[in-house]
N, C-alpha and C positions, 0 to 999 in steps of 0.2 A: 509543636503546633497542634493542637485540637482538631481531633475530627471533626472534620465537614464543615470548620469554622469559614474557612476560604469560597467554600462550593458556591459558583460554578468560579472555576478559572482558566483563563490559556495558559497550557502545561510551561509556557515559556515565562511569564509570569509568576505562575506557582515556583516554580523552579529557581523563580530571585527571590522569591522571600523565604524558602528553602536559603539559601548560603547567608543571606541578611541573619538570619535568624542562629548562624552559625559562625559569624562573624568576617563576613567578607560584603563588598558593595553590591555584588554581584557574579554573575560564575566565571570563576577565575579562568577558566578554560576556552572563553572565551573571549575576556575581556582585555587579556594580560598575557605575556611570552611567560614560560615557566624560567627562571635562574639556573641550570644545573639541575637541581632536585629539589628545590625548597616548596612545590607544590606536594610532592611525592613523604616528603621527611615532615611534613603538616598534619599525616594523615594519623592523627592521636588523641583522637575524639574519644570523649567519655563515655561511661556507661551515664544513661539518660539521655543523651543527644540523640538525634535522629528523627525521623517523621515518619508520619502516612497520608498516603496519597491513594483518593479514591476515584476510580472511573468508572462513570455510569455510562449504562449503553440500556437501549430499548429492542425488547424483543414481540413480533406481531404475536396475539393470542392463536392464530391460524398455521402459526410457526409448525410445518413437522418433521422437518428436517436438524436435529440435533447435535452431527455430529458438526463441530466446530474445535477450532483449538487459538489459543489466544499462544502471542507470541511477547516476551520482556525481552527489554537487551540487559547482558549481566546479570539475572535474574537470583545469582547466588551472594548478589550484594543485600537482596530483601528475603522476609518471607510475603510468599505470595498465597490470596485469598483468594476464592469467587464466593457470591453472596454467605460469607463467614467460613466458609470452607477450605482450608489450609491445601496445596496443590504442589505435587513438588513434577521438574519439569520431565520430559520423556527422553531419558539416557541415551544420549550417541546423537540426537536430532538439533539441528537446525533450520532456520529460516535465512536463506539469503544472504547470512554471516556467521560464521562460529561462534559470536557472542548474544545472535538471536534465535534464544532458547525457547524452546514448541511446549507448551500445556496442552492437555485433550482436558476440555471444558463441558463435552458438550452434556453430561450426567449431570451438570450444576446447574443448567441454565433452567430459569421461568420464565413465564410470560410477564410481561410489561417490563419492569426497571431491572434490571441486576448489577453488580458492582464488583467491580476489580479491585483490592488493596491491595497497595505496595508498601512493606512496612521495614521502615531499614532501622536498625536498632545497635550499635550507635550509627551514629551518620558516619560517614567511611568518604575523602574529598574525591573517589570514582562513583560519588551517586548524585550522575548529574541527571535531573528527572526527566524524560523524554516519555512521549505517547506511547500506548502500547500499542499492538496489531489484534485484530479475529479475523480469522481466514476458513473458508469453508465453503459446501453448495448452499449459497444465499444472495440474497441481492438485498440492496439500503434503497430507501425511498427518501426523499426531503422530509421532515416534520419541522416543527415551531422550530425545535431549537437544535439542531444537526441533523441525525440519519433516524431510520428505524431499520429493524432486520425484519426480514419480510422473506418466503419461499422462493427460491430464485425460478425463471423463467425461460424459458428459449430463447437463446440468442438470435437474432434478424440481422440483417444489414442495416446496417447506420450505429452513431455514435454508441458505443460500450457506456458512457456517460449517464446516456439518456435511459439505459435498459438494468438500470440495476445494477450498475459496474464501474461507480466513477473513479475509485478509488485502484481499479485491475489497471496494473502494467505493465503485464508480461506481452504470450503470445494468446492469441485466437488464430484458427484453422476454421480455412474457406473452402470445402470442396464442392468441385462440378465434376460433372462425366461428360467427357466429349467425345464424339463418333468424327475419327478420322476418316474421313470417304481416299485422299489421296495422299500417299505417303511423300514426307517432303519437311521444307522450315514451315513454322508458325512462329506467330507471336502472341505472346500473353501480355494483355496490356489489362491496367489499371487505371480506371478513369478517376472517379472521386473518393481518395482515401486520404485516412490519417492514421503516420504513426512514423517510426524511426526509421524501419526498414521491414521490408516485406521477402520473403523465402519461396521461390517455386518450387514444387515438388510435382512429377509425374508417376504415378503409380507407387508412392512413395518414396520416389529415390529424387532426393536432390539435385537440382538443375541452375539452379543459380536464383540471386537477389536483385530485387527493385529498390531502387532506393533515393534515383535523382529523375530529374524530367527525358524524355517522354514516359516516364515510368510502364516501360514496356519491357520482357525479355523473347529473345528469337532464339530459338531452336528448333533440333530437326524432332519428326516426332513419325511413329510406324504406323502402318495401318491397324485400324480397329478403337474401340473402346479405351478410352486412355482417360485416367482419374487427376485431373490436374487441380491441384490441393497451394491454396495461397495462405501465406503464415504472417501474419501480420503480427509486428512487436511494437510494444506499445515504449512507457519506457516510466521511470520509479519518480517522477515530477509528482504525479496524481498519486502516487502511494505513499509517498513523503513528506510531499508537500514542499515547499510552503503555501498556504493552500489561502492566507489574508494580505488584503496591503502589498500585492505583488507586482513590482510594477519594472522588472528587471527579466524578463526572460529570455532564458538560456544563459544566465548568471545568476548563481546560488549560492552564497554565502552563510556562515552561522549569521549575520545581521538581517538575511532575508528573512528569517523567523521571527523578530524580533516583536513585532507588532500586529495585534488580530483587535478586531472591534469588542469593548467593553460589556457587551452582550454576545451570547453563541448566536450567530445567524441562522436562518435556518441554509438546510446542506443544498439548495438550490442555488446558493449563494455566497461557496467556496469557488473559490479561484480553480479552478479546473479545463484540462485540454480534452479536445474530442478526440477518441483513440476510435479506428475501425473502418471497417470497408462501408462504404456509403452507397456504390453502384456495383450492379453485378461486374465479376469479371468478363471481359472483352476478349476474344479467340478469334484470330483471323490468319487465315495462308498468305505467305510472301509471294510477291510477282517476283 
């Protein structure tokens, strides 16, 4: 396939005319139960076969924060670029899976466009094309036509979404300091949140999870200054996706992917959950 000939595409999309182009309907892997081995004993592609696959990402001119690393899954099925820059990935590291290998990028990057290639040479039937990742101190804002990267910002209460974070689904940490006047139970209560589950900690030691309604926890707590720290976990929906045409949640299948609109929308208008504490946390003593 030609460079840039496709641009723009959904990787899900690119990704069938990839196997079309190598003589299957579509990806086997997801289309079809393998026989035994005969996806595996297929895998006897010539020299000449195989593709490249570019990913543009926008970066703000006020960008100064640098240090960034982009993540491939399999990454030793391609060689990988940033703006022509051949990168090989950072020995012993991963991301989230042993097969999602860390680049340090952030020496490559310019201001406005830059570009990820993935160039697999021949095509090998383990190079099913998936999105890549960049992870780093920064935050994305909506533009025309998906994200831009922009200096990331202090985080407030209210949705992680809305601040620069739509795509974070880990954890974020909530601390207050509260003055125990009479030593005794309290409760830690959580009025308007969102997320999978939430972690109390006092003075940093673990005390137990919120996670169903009255989303409150009771314990005893001593006198004095006590740091009581809420852990909110988001969860890998918004980092995964599928992020168009969603209309199934909390059921995710490869066919969730399947379909995004014929244009990139802009990133205001990915399918996305609100992750984050919304109200301070609530401290009150048991009768």
């Amino acid at each position: 396939m030609d460079k840039y000939k496709q641009e723009p595409m959904y990787f899900y999309t690119a990704a069938n005319e990839i196997w079309k182009a190598h003589g299957y309907p579509d990806n086997p892997w997801v289309s079809s139960s393998q026989f035994k081995t005969e996806l595996i004993e297929a895998d006897t592609f010539p020299e000449g076969s195989g593709f490249e696959a570019v990913y543009p990402f926008y970066v703000d001119e006020d960008m100064n924060n640098r240090e960034m690393q982009l993540v491939v899954e399999r990454s030793s099925l391609y060689t990988v670029k940033i703006n022509g820059q051949e990168i090989l990935p950072v020995t012993g590291k991963s991301w989230l899976d042993p097969d999602f290998h860390i680049f340090q990028i952030g020496d490559f990057i310019n201001e406005g466009r830059n570009e990820i290639l993935l160039k697999a040479s021949p095509f090998s039937i383990y190079c099913e094309l998936e999105p890549v990742y960049l992870s780093g101190d920064f935050n994305v804002v909506s533009s025309d036509k998906g994200w831009k990267i922009e200096n990331s910002k202090k985080l407030e209460l209210g949705s992680w979404k809305d601040q620069g974070m739509p795509f974070y689904g880990q954890v974020v940490a909530y601390s207050k300091d509260i003055d125990v006047k009479v030593e005794g139970r309290y409760a830690v209560k959580l009025r308007r949140w969102k997320g999978t589950v939430a972690e109390v900690l006092v003075n940093g030691k673990h005390r137990g999870i919120i996670q169903a309604p009255p989303y409150e926890l009771i314990m005893d707590l001593p006198y004095g200054l006590q740091e009581v720290t809420v852990k909110v976990a988001g969860s890998l929906k918004n980092t995964f996706g599928p992020h168009h045409n969603f209309n199934t949640p909390g059921i995710v299948t490869p066919w969730s992917f399947k379909s995004a609109p014929a244009n990139q929308p802009p990133g205001d208008e990915y399918d996305l959950i609100d992750y984050g504490l919304m109200q301070d946390i609530v401290f009150y003593r048991m009768r």
